[in-house]
C-alpha positions as CSV (number, residue, x, y, z in Angstrom):
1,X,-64.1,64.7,-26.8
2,X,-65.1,64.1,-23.1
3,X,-65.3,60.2,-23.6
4,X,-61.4,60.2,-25.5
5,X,-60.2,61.8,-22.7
6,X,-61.8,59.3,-20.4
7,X,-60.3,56.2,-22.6
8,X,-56.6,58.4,-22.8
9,X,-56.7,58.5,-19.1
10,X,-57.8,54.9,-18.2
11,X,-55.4,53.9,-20.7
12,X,-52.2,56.2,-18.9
13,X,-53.2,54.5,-15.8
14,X,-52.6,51.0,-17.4
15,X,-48.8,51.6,-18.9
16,X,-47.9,53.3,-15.5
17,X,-49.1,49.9,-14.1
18,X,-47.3,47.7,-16.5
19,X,-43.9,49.9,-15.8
20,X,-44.6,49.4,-12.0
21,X,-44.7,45.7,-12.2
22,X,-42.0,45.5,-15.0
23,X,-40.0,47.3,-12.8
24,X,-40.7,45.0,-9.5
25,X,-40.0,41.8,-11.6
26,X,-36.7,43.3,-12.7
27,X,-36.1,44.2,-9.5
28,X,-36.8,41.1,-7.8
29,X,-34.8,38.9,-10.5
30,X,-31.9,41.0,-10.0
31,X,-32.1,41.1,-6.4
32,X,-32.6,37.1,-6.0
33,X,-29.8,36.7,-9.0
34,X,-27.4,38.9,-6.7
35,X,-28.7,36.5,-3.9
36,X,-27.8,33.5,-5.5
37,X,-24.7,35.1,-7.0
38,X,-23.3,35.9,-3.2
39,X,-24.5,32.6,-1.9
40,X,-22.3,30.9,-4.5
41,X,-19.5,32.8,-4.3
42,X,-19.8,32.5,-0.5
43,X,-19.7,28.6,-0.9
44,X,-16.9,28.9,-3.3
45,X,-14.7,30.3,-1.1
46,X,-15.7,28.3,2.0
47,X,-15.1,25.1,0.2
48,X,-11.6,27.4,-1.2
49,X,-10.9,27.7,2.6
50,X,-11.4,24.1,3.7
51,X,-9.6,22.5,0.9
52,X,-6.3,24.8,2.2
53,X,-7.0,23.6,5.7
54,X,-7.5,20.2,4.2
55,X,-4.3,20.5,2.1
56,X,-2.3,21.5,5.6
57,X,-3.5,19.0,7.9
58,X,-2.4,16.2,5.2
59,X,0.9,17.6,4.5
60,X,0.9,17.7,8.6
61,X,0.5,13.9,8.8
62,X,3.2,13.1,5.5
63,X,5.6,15.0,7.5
64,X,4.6,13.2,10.9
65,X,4.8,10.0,8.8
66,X,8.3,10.9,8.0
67,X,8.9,11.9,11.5
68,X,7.7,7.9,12.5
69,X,9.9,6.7,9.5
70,X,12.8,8.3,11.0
71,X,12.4,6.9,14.6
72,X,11.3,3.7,12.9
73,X,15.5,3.4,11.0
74,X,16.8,4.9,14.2
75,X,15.1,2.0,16.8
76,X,16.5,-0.5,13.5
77,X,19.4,0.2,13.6
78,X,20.5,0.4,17.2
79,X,19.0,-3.3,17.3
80,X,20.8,-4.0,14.7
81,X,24.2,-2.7,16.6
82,X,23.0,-4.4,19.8
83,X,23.2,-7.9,18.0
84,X,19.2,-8.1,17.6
85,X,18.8,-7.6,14.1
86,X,16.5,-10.6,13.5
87,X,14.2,-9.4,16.8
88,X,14.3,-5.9,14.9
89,X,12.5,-7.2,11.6
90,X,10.5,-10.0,12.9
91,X,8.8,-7.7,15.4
92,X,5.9,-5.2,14.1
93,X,7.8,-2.0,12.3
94,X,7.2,0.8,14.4
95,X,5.0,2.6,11.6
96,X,2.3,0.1,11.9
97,X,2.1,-0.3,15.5
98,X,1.9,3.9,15.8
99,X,-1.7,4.5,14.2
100,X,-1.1,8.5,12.7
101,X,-5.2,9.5,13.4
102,X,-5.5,13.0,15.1
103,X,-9.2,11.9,15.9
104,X,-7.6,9.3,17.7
105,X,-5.0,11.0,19.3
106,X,-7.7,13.3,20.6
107,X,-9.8,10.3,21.7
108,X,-6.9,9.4,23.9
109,X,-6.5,12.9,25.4
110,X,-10.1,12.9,26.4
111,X,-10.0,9.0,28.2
112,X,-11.1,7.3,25.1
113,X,-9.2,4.6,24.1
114,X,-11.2,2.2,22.2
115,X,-10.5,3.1,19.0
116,X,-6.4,2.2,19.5
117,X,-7.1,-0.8,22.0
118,X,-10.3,-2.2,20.0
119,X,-12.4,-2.1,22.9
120,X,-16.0,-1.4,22.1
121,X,-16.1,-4.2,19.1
122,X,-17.8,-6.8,21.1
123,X,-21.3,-7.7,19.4
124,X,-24.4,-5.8,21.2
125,X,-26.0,-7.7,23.5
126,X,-23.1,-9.8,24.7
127,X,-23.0,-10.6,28.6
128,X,-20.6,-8.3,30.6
129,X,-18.1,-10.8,32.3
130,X,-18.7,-10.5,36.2
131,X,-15.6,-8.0,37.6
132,X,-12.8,-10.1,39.1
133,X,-12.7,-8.5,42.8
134,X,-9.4,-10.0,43.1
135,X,-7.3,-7.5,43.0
136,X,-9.4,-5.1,44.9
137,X,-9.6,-7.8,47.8
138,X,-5.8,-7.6,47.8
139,X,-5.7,-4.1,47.7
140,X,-4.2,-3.5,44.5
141,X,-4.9,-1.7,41.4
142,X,-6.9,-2.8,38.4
143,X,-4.4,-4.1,35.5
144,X,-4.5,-2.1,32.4
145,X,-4.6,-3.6,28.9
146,X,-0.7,-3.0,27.5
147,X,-1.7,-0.5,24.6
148,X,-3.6,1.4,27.0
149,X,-0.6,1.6,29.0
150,X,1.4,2.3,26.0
151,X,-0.9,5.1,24.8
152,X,-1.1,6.9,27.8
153,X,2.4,6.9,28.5
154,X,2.9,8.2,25.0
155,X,1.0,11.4,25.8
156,X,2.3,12.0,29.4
157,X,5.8,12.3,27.4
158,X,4.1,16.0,26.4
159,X,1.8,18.2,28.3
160,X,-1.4,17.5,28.5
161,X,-2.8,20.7,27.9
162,X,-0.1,21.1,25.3
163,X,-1.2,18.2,23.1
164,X,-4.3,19.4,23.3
165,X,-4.1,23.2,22.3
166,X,-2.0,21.3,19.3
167,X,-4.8,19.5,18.5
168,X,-7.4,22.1,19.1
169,X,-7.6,22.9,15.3
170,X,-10.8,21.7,12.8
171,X,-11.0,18.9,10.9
172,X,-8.6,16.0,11.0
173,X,-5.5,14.2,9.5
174,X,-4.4,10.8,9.5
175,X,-2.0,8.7,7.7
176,X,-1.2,5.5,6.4
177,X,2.5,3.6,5.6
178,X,2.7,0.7,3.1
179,X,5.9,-0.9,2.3
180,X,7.1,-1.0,-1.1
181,X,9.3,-3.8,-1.5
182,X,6.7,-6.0,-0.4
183,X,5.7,-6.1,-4.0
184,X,6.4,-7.3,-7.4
185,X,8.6,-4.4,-9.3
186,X,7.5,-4.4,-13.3
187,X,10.1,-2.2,-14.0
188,X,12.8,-4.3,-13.5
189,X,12.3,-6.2,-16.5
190,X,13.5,-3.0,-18.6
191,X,17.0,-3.5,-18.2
192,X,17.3,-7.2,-19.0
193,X,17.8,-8.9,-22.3
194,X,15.1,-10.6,-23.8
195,X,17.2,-13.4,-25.2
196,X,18.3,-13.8,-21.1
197,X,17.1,-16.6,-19.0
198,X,16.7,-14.2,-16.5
199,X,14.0,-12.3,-18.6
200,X,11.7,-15.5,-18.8
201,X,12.3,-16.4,-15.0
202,X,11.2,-12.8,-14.3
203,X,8.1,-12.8,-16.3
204,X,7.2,-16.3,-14.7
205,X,6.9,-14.7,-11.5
206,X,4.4,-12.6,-12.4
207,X,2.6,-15.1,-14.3
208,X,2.7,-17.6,-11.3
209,X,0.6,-14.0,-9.0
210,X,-1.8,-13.6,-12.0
211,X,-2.4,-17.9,-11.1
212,X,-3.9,-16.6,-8.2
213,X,-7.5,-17.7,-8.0
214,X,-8.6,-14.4,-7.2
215,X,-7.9,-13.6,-10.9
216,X,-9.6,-16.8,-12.1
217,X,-13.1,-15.2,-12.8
218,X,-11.3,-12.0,-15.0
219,X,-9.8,-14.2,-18.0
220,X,-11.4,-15.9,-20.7
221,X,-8.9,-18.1,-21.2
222,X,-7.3,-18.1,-17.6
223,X,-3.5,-19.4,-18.8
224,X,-3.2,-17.9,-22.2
225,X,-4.9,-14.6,-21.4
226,X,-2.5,-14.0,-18.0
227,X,0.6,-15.4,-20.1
228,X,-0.6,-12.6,-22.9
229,X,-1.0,-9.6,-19.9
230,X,2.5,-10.8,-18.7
231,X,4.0,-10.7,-22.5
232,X,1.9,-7.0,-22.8
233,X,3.2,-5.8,-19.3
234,X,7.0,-6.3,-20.3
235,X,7.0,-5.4,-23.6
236,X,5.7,-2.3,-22.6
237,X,8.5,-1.6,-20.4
238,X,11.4,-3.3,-22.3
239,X,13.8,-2.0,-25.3
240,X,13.0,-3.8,-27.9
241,X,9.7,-3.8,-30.1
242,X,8.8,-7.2,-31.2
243,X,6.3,-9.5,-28.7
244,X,8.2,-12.0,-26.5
245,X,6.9,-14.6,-25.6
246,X,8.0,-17.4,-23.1
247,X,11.3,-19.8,-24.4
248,X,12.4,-17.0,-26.1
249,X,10.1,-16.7,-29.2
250,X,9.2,-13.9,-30.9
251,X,6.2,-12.6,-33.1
252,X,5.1,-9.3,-34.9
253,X,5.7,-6.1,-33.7
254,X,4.4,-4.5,-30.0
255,X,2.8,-1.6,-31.9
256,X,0.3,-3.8,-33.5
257,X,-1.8,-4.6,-30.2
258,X,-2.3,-0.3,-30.2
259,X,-3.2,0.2,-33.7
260,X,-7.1,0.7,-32.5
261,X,-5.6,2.5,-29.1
262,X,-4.1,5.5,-31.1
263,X,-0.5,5.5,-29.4
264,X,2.2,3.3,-29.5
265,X,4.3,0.9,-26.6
266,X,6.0,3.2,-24.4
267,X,9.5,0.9,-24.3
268,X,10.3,2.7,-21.1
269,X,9.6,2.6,-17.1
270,X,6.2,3.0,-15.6
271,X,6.0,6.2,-13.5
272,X,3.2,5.7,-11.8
273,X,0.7,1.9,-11.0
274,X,-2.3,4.3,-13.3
275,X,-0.5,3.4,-16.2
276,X,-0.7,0.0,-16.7
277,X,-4.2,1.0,-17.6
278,X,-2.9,1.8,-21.0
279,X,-1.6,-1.5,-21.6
280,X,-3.2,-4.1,-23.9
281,X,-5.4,-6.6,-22.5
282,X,-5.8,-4.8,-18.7
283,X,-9.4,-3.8,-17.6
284,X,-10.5,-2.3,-14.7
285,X,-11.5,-5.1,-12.6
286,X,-8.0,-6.7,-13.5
287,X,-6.2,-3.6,-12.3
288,X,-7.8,-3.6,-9.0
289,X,-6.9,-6.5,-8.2
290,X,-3.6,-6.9,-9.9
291,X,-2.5,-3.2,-8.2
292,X,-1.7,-4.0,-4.7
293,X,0.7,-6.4,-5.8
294,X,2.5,-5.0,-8.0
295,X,5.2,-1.7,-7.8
296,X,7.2,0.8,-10.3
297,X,9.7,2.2,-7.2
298,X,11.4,-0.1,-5.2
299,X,14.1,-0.8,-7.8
300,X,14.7,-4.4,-6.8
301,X,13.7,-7.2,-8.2
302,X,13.7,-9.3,-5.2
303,X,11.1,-9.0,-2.6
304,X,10.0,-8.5,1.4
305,X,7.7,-11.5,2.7
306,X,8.7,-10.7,6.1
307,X,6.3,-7.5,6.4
308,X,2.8,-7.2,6.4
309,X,0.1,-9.4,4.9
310,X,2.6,-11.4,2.8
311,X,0.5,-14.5,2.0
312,X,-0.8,-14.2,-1.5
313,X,2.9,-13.0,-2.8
314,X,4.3,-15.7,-0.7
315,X,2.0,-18.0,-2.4
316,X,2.9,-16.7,-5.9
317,X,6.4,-16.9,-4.9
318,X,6.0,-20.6,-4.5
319,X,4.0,-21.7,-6.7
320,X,6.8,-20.2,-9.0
321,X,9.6,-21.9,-7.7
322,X,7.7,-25.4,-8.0
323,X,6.6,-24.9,-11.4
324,X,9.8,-23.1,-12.7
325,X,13.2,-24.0,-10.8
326,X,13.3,-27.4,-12.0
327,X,14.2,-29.0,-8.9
328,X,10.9,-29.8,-7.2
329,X,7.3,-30.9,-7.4
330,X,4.6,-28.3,-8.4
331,X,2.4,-27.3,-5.8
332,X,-0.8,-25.6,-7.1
333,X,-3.0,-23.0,-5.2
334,X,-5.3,-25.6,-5.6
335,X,-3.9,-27.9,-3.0
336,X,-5.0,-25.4,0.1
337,X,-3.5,-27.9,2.7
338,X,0.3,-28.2,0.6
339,X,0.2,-24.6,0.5
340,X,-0.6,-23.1,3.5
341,X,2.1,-25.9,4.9
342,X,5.0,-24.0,2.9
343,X,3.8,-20.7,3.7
344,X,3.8,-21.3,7.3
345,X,7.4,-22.4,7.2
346,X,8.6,-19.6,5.2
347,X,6.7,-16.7,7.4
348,X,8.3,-18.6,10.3
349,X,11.4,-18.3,9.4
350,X,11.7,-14.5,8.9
351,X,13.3,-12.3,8.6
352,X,16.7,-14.7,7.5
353,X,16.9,-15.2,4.1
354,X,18.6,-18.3,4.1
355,X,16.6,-19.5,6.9
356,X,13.5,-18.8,4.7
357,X,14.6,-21.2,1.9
358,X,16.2,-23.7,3.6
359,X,12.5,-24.0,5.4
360,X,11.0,-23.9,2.5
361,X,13.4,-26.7,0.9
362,X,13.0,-28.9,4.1
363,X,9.0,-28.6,3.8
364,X,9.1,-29.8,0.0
365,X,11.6,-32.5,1.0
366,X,14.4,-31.5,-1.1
367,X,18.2,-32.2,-1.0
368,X,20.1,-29.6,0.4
369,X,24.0,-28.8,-0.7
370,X,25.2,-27.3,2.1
371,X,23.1,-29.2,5.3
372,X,26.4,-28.9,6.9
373,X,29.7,-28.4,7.5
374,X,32.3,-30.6,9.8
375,X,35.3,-29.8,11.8
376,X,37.8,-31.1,14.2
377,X,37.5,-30.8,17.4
378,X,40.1,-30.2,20.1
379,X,40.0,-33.9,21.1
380,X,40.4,-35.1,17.4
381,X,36.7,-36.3,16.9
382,X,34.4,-34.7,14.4
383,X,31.2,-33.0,14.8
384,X,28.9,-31.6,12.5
385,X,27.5,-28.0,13.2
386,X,24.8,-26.7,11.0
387,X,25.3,-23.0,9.1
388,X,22.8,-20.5,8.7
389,X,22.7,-20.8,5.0
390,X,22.3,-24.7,5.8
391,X,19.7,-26.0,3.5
392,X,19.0,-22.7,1.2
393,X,20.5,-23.9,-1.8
394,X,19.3,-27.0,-3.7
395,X,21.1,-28.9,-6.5
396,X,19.6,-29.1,-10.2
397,X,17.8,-26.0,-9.8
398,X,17.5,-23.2,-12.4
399,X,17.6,-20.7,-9.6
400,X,17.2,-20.6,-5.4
401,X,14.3,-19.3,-3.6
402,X,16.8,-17.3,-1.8
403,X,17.6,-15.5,-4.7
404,X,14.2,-14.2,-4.8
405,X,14.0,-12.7,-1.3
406,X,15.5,-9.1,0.5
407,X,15.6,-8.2,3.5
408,X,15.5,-4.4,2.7
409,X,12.6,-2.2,3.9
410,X,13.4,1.2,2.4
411,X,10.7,2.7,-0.1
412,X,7.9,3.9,1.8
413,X,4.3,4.6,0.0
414,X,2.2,7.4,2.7
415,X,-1.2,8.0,1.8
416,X,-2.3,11.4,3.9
417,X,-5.6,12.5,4.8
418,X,-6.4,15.7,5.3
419,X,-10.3,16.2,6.5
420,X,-12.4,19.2,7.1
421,X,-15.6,19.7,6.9
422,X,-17.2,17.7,4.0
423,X,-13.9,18.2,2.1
424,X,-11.0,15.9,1.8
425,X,-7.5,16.2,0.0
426,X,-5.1,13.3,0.0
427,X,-1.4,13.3,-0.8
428,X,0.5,10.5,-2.0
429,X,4.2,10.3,-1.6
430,X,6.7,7.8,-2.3
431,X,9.9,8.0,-0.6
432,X,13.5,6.3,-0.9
433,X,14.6,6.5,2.8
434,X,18.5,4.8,1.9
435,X,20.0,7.9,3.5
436,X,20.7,8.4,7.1
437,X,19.6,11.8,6.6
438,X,15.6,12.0,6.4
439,X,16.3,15.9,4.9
440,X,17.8,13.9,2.1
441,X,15.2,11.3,1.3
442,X,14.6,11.1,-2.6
443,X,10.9,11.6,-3.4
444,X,10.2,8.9,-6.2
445,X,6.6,9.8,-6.7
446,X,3.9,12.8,-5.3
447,X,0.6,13.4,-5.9
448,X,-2.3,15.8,-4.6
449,X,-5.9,14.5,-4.8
């Protein structure tokens, strides 16, 4: 009996030591759960908390974007009313020379200009140019680079310790303005007939950008895959639903290039670039490409080659004219030294319309209609003055360069940045600025990423 009792106790002893250590490991998993639990949660709503701030400090720099937009038509149009509309569009718009950082804006504040003047870029190692003691001999002050200038006048407009208590917040914002009439519309085809003239000369255009050598390496079969892209592209946006194809031919039905895709052609606009994704024979690499070039908001089918980085739609531009117009010699992007020629003459003779076509026509040596005009002068003899639509107009041509080209500057893309921490929200807005009043400006397109 004496030895059971032994073996009972030594046997109590070692449940009582399995609960204990049950109990700990419970204890411990729950305690390192509730841990982990709390420490997510906490990250949660930090990153909750950031992306609000983030989400502010973009939606501060669209409505600082609108803010330059508005100064930007204002300073237009009193140009405009002082006689010095061409000076007005052929200088920088006033968006693009007004970087919208608030890291820079505090760099300024704080002395540090390098960032807007692009001092600091100069390779390491370069020799510092001896100081020109000039102007100290004399007594004067050291000149200032004009941004500089510019910048620091800017902020002396406000109180110092204003601006900065403004900017005193975390993270940062900045902005930036693209133009959209700078670029090809592809809804425009929509509301023209297919049987139209009009309809092939607008699908040429496009064809004549996807030409572009930068596109050479993403086709198979570089003309009839691009000429196929351009069919897919407007047939998804026109009425009808058969596949047009140049000359006005016509094969099966649009719905047959989906059958493995699972929807059908849209036969409507394009609300948004994204969607040409969905359109037979685009790819990624295609799209990327293809997308700066290319808008669904200005509502225009002609286009602004007076703002920007204009070069490759200037090129497409011409090679379109030359191959389709019927009146001149086709110039390829091939011939480097023929092209760059013309696009020199018609960026120099922006913003004018007419100016622009009758360099164009000059530098491709064709015959102008309306080179001049003559009067009579008060002593009888007659003398030939030259108009400003002098040149732009060409005989024998299916249509005039001028007719592809606008002056208007009115739909505005912003991309806004909001940064804070390791978090970043953008905004995208698209904005019709044809009223005088900005409180009225039409949003075409908005979007939070």
């Amino acid at each position: 009996m004496r030895v059971k009792s032994i073996f009972k106790a030594a046997n109590e002893k070692g449940i009582a030591l399995l609960i204990v250590l049950s109990t700990l490991m419970v204890l411990t998993t729950s305690v390192v759960e509730f841990a982990y639990n709390s420490r997510v949660n906490y990250r949660l709503a930090i990153h909750a908390k950031e992306r609000l701030q983030a989400y502010y400090l973009a939606k501060s720099a669209l409505n600082f974007s609108k803010l330059i937009l508005k100064y930007h038509k204002e300073t237009e149009k009193l140009l405009e009313s002082a006689g010095s509309a061409a000076e007005a569009m052929g200088t920088e718009p006033l968006y693009r020379m007004m970087p919208l950082s608030s890291e820079l804006l505090r760099g300024a504040l704080g002395g540090d200009l390098s960032g807007l003047t692009g001092e600091g870029e100069e390779e390491e190692g370069a020799e510092e140019s001896p100081p020109d003691d000039s102007a100290a001999d004399e007594g004067g002050e050291e000149e200032k680079p004009a941004a500089e200038e510019n910048i620091e006048s800017g902020i002396s407009m406000v109180s110092k310790e204003e601006a900065e208590k403004f900017l005193s917040f975390d993270g940062d914002f900045s902005a930036e303005i693209t133009e959209e009439q700078t670029r090809y519309d592809l809804n425009k085809i929509a509301a023209i007939v297919s049987t139209s003239p009009s309809y092939d000369r607008r699908k040429q255009l496009l064809y004549s950008l996807l030409m572009n050598p930068k596109f050479a390496d993403l086709f198979e079969n570089r003309e009839s895959d691009a000429a196929a892209l351009v069919h897919a592209l407007s047939d998804w946006v026109d009425s009808n639903g058969v596949i047009n194809e140049f000359e006005n031919v016509q094969r099966g039905d649009e719905d047959s290039l989906y059958s493995d895709a699972g929807y059908p052609v849209k036969n409507g606009k394009i609300l948004s670039r994204s969607e040409m994704r969905l359109v037979a024979g685009m790819n990624d690499d295609i799209y990327q490409i293809l997308e700066p070039f290319v808008t669904v908001y200005s509502g225009d089918e002609k286009i602004n080659v007076c703002i920007g980085d204009a070069e490759d739609m200037i090129k497409a531009m011409i090679y379109h004219y030359t191959h389709h117009a019927g009146c001149a010699s086709p110039v390829d992007y091939e011939d480097e030294e023929k092209m760059t020629e013309l696009v020199s003459a018609v960026t120099g003779a922006c913003p004018d319309t007419s100016a622009i076509a009758s360099a164009l026509n000059s530098a491709l040596g064709l015959t102008d209609l309306e080179t001049s005009t003559t009067s009579e002068t008060s002593s009888g003899t007659s003398s030939t003055s030259t108009s400003s639509t002098a040149g732009s107009s060409v005989a024998g041509c299916a249509f005039q360069f001028k007719d592809l080209l606008t002056k208007d500057n009115k739909i505005f893309n912003i991309r806004a940045t909001g940064t804070v921490g390791e978090t970043e929200v953008n905004i995208v807005s698209v904005l019709n600025t044809s009223s005088t009043n900005p409180n009225q400006w039409k949003v075409l397109y908005f979007r939070v990423e």
